[in-house]
LUMDRENGU-712414 format. One record per residue: chain; x, y, z of N, C-alpha, C in turn. Coordinates in nm, 2 decimals. Layout:
! LUMDRENGU-712414
NODE c   n_c1   n_c2   n_c3  ca_c1  ca_c2  ca_c3   c_c1   c_c2   c_c3
NODE A      X      Y      Z      X      Y      Z      X      Y      Z
...
//
This chain:
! LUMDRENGU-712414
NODE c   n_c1   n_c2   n_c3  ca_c1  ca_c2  ca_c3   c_c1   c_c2   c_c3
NODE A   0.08  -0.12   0.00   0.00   0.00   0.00   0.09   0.12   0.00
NODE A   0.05   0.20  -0.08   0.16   0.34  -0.09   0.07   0.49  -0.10
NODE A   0.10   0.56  -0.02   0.12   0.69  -0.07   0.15   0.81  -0.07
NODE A   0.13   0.92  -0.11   0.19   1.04  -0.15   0.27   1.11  -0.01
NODE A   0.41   1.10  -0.03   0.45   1.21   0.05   0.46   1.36   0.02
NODE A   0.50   1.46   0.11   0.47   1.59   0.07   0.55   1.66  -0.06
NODE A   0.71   1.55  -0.07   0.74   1.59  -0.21   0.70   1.51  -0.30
NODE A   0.58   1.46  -0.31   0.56   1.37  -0.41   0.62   1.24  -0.42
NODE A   0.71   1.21  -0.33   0.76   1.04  -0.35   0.68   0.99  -0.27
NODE A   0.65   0.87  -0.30   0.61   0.73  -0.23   0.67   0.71  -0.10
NODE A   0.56   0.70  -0.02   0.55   0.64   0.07   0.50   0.53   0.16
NODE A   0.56   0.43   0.25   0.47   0.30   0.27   0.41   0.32   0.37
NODE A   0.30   0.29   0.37   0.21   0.25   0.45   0.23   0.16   0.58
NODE A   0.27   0.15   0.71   0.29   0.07   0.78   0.16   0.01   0.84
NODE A   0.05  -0.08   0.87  -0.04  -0.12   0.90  -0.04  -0.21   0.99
NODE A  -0.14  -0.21   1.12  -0.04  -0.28   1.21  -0.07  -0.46   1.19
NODE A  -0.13  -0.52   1.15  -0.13  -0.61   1.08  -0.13  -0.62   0.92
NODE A  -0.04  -0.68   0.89   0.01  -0.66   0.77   0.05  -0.78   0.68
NODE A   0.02  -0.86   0.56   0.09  -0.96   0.51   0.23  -0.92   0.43
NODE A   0.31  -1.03   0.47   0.44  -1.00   0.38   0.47  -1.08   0.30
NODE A   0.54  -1.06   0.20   0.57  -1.14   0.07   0.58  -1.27   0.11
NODE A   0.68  -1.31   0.22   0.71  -1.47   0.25   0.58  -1.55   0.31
NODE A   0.45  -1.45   0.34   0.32  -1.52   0.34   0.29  -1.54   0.52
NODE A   0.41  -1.50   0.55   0.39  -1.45   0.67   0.33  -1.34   0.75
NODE A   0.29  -1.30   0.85   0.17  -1.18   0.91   0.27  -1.10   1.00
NODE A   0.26  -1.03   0.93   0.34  -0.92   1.05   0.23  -0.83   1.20
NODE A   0.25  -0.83   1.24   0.15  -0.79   1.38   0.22  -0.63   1.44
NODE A   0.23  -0.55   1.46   0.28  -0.43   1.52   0.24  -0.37   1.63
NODE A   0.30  -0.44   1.76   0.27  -0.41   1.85   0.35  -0.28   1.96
NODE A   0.22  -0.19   2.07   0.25  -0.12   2.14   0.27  -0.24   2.28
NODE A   0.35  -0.26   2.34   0.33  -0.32   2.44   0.38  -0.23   2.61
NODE A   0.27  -0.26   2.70   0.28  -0.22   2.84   0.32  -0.27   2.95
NODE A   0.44  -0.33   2.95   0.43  -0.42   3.07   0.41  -0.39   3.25
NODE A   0.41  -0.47   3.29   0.42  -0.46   3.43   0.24  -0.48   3.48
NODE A   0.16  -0.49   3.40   0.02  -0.50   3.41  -0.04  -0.62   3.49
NODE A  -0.15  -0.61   3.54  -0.23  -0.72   3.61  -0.24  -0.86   3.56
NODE A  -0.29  -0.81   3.44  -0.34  -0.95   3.34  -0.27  -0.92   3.19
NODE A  -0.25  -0.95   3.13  -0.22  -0.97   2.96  -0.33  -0.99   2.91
NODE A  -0.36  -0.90   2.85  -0.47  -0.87   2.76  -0.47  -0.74   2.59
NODE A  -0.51  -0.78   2.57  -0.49  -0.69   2.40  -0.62  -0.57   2.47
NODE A  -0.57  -0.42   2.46  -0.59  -0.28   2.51  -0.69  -0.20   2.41
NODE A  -0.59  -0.23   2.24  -0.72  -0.14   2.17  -0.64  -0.15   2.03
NODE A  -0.66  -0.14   1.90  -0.62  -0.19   1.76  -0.63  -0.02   1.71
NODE A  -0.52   0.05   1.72  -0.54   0.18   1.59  -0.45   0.11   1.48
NODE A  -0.46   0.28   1.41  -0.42   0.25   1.25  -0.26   0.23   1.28
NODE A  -0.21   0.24   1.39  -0.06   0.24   1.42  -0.01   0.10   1.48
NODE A  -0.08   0.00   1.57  -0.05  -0.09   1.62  -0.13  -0.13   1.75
NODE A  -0.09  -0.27   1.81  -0.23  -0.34   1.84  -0.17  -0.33   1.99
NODE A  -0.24  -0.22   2.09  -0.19  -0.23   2.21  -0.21  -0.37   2.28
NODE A  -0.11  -0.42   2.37  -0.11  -0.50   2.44  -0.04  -0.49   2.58
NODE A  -0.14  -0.51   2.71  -0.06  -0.50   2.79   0.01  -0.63   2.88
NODE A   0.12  -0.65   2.87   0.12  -0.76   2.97   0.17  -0.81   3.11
NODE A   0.20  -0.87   3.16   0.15  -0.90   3.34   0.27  -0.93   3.37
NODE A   0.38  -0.93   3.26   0.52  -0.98   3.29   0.61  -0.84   3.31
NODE A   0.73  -0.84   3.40   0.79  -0.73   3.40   0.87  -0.69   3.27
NODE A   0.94  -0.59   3.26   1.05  -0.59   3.15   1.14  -0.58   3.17
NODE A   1.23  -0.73   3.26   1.32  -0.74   3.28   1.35  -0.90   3.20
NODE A   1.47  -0.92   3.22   1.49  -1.02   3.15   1.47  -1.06   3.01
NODE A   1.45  -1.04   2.96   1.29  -1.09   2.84   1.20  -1.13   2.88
NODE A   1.13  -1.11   3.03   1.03  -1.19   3.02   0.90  -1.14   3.00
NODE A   0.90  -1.00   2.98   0.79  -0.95   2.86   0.79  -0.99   2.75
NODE A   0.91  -1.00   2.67   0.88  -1.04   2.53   0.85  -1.21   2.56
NODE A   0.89  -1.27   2.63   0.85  -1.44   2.62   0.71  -1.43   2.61
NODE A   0.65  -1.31   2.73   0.48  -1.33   2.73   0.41  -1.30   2.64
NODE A   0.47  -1.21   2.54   0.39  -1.08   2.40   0.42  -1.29   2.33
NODE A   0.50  -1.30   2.31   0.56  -1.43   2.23   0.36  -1.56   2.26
NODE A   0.44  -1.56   2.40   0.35  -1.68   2.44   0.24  -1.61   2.41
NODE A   0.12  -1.52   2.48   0.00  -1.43   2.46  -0.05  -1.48   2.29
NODE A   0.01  -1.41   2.24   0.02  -1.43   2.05  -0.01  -1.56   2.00
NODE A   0.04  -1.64   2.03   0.04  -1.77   2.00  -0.06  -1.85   2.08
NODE A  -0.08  -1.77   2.19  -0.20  -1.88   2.24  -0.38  -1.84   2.17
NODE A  -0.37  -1.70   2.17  -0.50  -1.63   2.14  -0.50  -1.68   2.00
NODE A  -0.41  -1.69   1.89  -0.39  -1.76   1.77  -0.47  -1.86   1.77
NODE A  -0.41  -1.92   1.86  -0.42  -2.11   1.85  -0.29  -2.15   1.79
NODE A  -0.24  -2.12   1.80  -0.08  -2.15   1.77   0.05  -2.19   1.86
NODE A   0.08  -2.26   1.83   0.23  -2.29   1.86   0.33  -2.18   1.90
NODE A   0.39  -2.15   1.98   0.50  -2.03   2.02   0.62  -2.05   1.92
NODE A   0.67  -2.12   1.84   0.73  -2.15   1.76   0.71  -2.12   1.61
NODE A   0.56  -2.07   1.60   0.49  -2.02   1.50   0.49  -1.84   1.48
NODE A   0.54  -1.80   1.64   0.53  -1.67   1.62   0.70  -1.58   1.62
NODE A   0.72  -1.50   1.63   0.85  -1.50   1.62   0.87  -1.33   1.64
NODE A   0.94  -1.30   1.76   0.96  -1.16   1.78   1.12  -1.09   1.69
NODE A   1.06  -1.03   1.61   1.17  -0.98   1.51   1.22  -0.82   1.55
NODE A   1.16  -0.76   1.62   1.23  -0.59   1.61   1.16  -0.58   1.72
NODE A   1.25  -0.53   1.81   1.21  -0.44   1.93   1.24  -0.50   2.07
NODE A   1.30  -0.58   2.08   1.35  -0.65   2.21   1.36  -0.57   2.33
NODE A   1.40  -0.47   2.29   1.42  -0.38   2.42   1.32  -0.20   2.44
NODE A   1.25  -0.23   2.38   1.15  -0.13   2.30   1.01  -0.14   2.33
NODE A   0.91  -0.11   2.38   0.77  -0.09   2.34   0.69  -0.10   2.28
NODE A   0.77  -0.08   2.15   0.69  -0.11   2.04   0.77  -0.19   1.98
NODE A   0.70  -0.32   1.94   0.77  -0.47   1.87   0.69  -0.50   1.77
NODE A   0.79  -0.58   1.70   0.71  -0.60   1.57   0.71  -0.80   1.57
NODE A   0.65  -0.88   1.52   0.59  -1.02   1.58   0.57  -1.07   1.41
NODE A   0.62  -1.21   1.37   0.59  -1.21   1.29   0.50  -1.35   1.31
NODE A   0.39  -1.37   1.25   0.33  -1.49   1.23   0.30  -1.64   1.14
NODE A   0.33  -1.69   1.18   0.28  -1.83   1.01   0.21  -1.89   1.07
NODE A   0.13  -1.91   0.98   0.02  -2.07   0.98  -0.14  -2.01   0.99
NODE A  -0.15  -1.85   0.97  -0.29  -1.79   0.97  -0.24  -1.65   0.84
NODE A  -0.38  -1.65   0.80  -0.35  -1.53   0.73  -0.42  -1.42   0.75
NODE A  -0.39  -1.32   0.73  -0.44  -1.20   0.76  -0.51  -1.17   0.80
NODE A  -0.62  -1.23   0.75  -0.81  -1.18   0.77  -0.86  -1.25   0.88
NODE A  -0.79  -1.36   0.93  -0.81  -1.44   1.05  -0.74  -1.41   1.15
NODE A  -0.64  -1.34   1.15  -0.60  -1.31   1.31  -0.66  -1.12   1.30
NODE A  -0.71  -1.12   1.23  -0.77  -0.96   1.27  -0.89  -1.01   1.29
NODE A  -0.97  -1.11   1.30  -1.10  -1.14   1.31  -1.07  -1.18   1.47
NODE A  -0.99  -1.24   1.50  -0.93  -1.31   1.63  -0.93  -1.21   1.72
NODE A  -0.83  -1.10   1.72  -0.77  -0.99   1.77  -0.86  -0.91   1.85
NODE A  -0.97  -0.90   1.70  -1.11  -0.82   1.72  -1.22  -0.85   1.80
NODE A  -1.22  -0.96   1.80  -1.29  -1.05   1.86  -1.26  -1.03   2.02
NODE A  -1.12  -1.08   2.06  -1.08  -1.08   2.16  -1.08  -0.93   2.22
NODE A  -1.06  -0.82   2.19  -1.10  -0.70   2.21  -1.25  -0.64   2.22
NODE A  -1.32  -0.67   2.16  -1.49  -0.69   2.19  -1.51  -0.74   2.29
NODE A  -1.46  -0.88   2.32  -1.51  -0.96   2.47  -1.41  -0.87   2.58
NODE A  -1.34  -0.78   2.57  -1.29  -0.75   2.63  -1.40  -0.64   2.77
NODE A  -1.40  -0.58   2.57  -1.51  -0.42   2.66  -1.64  -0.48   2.73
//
């Protein structure tokens, strides 16, 4: 998806679920740790807040964004894969074995039952 920057070049679109060429799902997450429970927060056009119950020490926030993902999936933790942002807030997650239209139906879902 592309469009117009202010000098006229192309620009991409970042979306916070996204498919990528290798057919993999990219996911764009805000993450909050140090929270009560792990739960998915709210889906803008920037990325899919998530807060979770693990500190951010060690990795053991990113093991929970990891695990969290893959369990709401129905997936395997070995299916999901944290690629950018280890030490960051904002992470980026890649997915196989679902496509696009189904883990935003999932996501959505789980965020509905939330409110």
């Amino acid at each position: 998806m592309l469009s117009i920057g202010r000098m006229g070049q192309a620009a991409r679109v970042v979306l916070p679920i996204q498919l990528r060429p290798d057919g993999r799902v990219q996911l764009r997450l805000h993450v909050k740790p140090g929270a009560r429970q792990t739960q998915i927060t709210d889906m803008t056009e920037n990325a899919i807040g998530l807060q979770v119950a693990a500190p951010p020490r060690e990795g053991a926030a990113n093991e929970e964004v990891v695990r969290w993902v893959a369990s709401i999936l129905g997936l395997r933790p070995r299916q999901v894969e944290l690629v950018a942002g280890l030490k960051s807030r904002d992470k980026t997650v890649l997915v196989e074995g679902l496509d696009e239209v189904a883990i935003r139906a999932t996501l959505q879902t789980e965020l509905d039952n939330k409110l």
